[in-house]
C-alpha positions, 0 to 999 in steps of 0.5 A: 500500500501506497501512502502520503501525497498523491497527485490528483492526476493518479488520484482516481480510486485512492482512499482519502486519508484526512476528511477535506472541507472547502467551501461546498467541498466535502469529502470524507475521510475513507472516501474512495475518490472519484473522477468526480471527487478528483475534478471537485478537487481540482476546482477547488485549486488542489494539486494532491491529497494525502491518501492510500492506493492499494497496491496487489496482495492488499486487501481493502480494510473493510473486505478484510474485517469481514473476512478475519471476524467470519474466522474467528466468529463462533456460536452465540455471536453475530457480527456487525457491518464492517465500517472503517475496517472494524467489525463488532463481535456482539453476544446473541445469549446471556453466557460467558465470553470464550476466547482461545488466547494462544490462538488470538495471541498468534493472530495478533502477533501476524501483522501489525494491521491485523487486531482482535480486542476481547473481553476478558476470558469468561466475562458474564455477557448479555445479548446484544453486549460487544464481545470482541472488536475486528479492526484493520488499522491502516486502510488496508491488510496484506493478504499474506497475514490475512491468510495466515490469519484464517489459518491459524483460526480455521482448525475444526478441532480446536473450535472457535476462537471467539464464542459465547457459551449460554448458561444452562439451566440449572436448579439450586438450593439456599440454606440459611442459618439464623441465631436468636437475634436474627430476623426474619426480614434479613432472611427475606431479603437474602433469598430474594437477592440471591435468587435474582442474581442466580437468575440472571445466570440462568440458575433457579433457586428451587428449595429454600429451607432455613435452620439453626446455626449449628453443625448437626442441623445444618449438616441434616438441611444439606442431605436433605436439600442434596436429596432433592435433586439440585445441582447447586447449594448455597449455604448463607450462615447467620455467622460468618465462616472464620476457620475450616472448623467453624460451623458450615465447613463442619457441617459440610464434613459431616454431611458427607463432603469435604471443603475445597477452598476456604478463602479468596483474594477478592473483596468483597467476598474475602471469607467464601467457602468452596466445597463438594457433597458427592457431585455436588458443588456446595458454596459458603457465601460470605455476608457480602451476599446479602446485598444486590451490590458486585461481590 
């Protein structure tokens, strides 16, 4: 590709590199100009334009969008129109964003005209949100690296590079504690908080039962609650969890289970419990869970 000062003699298909006004002259930056354009141009006392001319093995930015997002495009997307070289990845279902990062990484490192920008791997995504950007830089990409680049995306048994994966319906189960002094509205609220935020990632909360904070019992409410067929429990303690032996990780032993992880570098959210009864997975939410706000 050619750039900088054409011309306007050889100015005839050229892609216009900075918009020009003058007077009713206006043409737009990106403008394929015209033998029209050229005469415009010419009348309005210009001898040369800064502009591109494509030269063979070139491939015009937005024909080269459109073919690096159809490579890299998987299920659960759609792609915008191309425009000034960038196609839009954007979500067709409530899921996560999938990204093969070896993969991208090596497209992105083919040529500098070439990018993809993503979300962060497993971002929650909407229908409709932006997954990922197609951009060709310069006004054009050399058909070398978008090959390559369809290359390195094409391989059926590594799947795509960029997809979105749906949540799936599932059904879990919320076990609450309470102490003496707990109220029953505190416990409303929880369960209303949890199953909208367990709905939004697909999830529906089919049993809520409530006992009291101790191990035996709440060690009961997990079989029982695990009896009914949910592939998720919640526990929500009256207290919150401050050892491996305090009361739920406790009751998630004597329940039959064993407690993967207790503790997390995020806040809020430090004191979350991971653990397993059998198959299923068995969660200590930290207090934080109570509120609607991101923990």
């Amino acid at each position: 590709m050619r750039f900088g000062d054409i011309p306007l003699d050889d100015a005839v298909g050229a892609i216009l590199a900075h918009s020009v006004r003058d007077g009713r002259l206006s043409l737009k930056k990106g403008r394929v100009l015209s033998a029209d354009d050229v005469a415009a141009l010419k009348a309005a006392g210009r001898r040369a334009v800064i502009a591109a001319k494509l030269d063979d093995g070139d491939v015009h930015e937005d024909a080269a969008a459109e073919r690096l997002a159809r490579a890299v495009t998987g299920p659960n997307l759609s792609a915008s129109p191309a425009r000034t070289g960038r196609v839009n990845l954007l979500a067709e279902a409530d899921g996560l964003c999938v990204v093969d990062r070896e993969r991208l990484d090596r497209i992105n490192r083919i040529d500098e005209s070439i990018t993809i920008a993503t979300l962060p791997q497993h971002e929650p995504v909407v229908p409709g949100q932006m997954v990922a950007t197609v951009k060709i830089i310069p006004f054009a990409a050399p058909e070398v690296g978008l090959s390559l680049s369809e290359t390195v995306a094409a391989p059926d048994d590594l799947g795509p590079v960029i997809r979105v994966a749906p949540f799936r319906p599932r059904l879990a189960g919320l076990i609450q504690t309470r102490l003496s002094g707990t109220k029953s509205g505190v416990l409303d609220k929880t369960a209303q908080v949890t199953a909208a935020r367990l709905d939004s990632l697909g999830l529906t909360v089919a049993r809520e039962r409530r006992c009291e904070h101790a191990a035996k019992t709440l060690a009961g409410e997990i079989r029982s609650m695990l009896s009914l067929d949910v592939e998720l429990a919640l526990i929500v303690g009256a207290s919150a969890i401050t050892d491996r032996r305090d009361v739920l990780p406790e009751a998630i032993e004597l329940a039959g289970g064993e407690v993967e992880h207790f503790g997390m570098p995020v806040d809020p959210g430090n004191l979350l419990l991971l653990g397993r009864v059998g198959t299923v997975p068995v969660i200590g939410l930290p207090g934080c869970a109570r509120s609607p706000k991101l923990n």
